[in-house]
Every structure is written in C-alpha cells, then in structure tokens.
C-alpha positions, 0 to 999 in steps of 0.5 A: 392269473395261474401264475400269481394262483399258483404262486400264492398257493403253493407249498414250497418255496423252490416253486415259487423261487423262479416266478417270483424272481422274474417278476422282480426284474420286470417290477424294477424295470416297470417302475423305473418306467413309471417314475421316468413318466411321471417325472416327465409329465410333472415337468411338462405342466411345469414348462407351461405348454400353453405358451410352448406351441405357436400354431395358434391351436388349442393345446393345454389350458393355461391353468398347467402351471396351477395344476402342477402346483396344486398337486406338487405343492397345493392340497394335493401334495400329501397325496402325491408324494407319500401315496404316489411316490412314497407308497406306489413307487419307492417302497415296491423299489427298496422292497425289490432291491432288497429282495435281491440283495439279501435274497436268504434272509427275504427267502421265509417272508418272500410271498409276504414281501411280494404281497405287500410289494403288489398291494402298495404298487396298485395302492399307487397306481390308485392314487395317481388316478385320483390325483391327475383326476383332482389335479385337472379339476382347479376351482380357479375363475376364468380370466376372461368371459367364455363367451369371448372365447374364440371357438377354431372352426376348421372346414 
C-alpha cells in the first residue's frame, strides 16, 4: 500500500517512471491470466460437465448450459460483456499497451492513465462477482420432483 501512496503522491514523474513500469508488466500478465480463466470456465459451462463425469457422483447441476447461456446470451449478456470483458478486461490491456508503445506521449497523463486503468480493473473484477453470483441463480422449474431426488449417502 506505500507503493501506490507513494506513487500517487509524489511530485516528479522520475519517481513514479519505474513503479508504474512494473506494474504495467504485471497488470498485462494479470490479465491475460484473467481472460485465459475466464475463457475456460465459460467453455467448461458450455461442454455441460453434468454429462462429462460417469462416476455416478454429483458434480454440477445440469442447468450449466442454461447458465452459460443466460450470462453469454441471456439478460446478463450486456453485463459480461461490456462490464466484464470490455471494462474489467480489454480497456486496462489497450490502456497498458498503449502506455507502453507510446510511453513520451502517455508520460503527462501517466498517474491519470494508471488510475483509470485500476478503477476500470476493479470495476470488473465487481462485475464478475456479480455476474457468476446472478448466473448461478437461474429461476427455471425442476425437471423432476426434489422429493425423488436420490441423496448419495457414503459410510
């Protein structure tokens, strides 16, 4: 937390060059992690993982497939797609890239660049919270009684 205190609030840009720089590079890496997880999540709902398993345990709910669609396609698209992808995850990446490729014409707005680039990366991370948590929450009516639902009990 000194870091980003002494970053934010110091007078010349030489102070700050060297921080910022490093957190760039662990900002893209951070990222590109971030999309490769979220990619592969988004493909594992897709692959319905309630059929994949054949141990006969409980694994995922069938509904995988409706979630998928409900925040890909459903009412929750808007949501993932510009808050999650476009906000939390592509600006902060064309914002890093360009911080690096045109470094002496960022370097007057470089603290203002880094702070939008943290508020829209956090403004995401938000979103995504959100959106699992309302993806997981399907309103759709069981496709068999609960009461003939067979509870595994191991002993």
């Amino acid at each position: 937390m000194f870091v980003f205190f002494r970053v934010f609030l110091s007078t010349s840009p030489k102070e700050t060059n060297g921080v910022l720089e490093v957190l760039s590079y662990g900002i893209l890496a951070a990222i590109l992690v971030e999309l490769l997880e979220v990619n592969l999540f988004m493909r594992y709902l897709a692959s319905n993982p309630a059929k994949l398993d054949a141990s006969g345990q409980f694994v995922v709910p069938n509904g995988s497939v409706m979630a998928y669609e409900y925040v890909t396609q459903g009412a929750l698209a808007n949501w993932f797609w510009w808050g999650i992808i476009g906000v939390g995850l592509s600006l902060p990446l064309l914002l890093t890239f360009v911080e690096m490729f045109f470094r002496k014409i960022i370097r007057p707005f470089e603290n203002l660049v880094a702070t939008v680039k943290f508020a829209s990366i956090l403004t995401g991370g938000t979103i995504l919270r959100f959106v699992i948590v309302w993806g997981g929450d399907l309103k759709a009516p069981l496709n068999f009684p609960p009461a003939l639902f067979q509870i595994p009990i191991t002993g």
